[in-house]
C-alpha positions in Angstrom: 0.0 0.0 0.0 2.2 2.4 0.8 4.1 2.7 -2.4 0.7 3.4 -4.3 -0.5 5.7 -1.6 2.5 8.5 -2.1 1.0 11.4 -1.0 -2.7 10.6 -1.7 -5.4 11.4 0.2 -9.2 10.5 0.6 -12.2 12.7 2.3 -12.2 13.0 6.1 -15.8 10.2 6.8 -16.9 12.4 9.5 -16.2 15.9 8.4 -15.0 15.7 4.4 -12.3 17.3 4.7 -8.6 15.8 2.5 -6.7 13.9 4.5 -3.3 12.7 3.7 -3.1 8.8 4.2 0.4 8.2 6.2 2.0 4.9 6.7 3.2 3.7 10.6 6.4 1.7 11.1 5.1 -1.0 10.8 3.9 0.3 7.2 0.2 0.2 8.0 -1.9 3.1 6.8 -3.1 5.5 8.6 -5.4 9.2 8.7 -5.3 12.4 11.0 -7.9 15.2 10.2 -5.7 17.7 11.1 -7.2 20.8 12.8 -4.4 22.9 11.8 -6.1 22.8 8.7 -9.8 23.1 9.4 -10.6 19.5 10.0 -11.9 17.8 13.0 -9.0 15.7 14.2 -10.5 12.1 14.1 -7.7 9.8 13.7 -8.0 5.9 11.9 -5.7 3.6 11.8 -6.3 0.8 9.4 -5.1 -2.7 11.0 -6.9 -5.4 9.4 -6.1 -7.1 5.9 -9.4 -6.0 5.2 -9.6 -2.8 5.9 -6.3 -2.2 3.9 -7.2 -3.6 0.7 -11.0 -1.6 1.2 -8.5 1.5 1.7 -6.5 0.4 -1.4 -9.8 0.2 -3.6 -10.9 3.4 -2.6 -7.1 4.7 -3.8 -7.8 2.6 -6.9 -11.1 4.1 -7.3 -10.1 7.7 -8.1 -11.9 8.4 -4.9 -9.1 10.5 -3.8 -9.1 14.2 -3.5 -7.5 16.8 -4.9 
C-alpha cells in the first residue's frame, strides 16, 4: 500500500475534509484530520487485511481528493 498511496489522500468520513493517508512503522496506513487545517481531528488507523485492501480500492477508485 504504501508505495501506491505516495501522497494521496481521501475525504475526512466524519467531516469531508482531504486527509493525507500516512503509513506507521510497521507500514500500515493511517489518517489524521488535522485541525491545523480546518478539519476535526478524528484519527483511523487501518489494522486489518481487510480494511487495507478496502482502503486500497478506494485509492484505486479515483476516490481521492484533490
Amino acid at each position: 500500500m504504501a508505495e501506491i498511496a505516495e501522497k494521496l489522500s481521501i475525504r475526512c468520513w466524519l467531516c469531508g475534509k482531504p486527509v493525507e493517508i500516512k503509513f506507521s512503522a510497521k507500514e500500515k496506513p493511517y489518517l489524521v484530520c488535522d485541525t491545523r487545517s480546518g478539519g476535526c481531528g478524528m484519527q483511523t488507523f487501518l489494522r486489518e487485511p481487510k480494511a487495507i485492501q478496502l482502503l486500497q480500492n478506494r485509492v484505486k477508485g479515483d476516490m481521492q481528493c484533490e
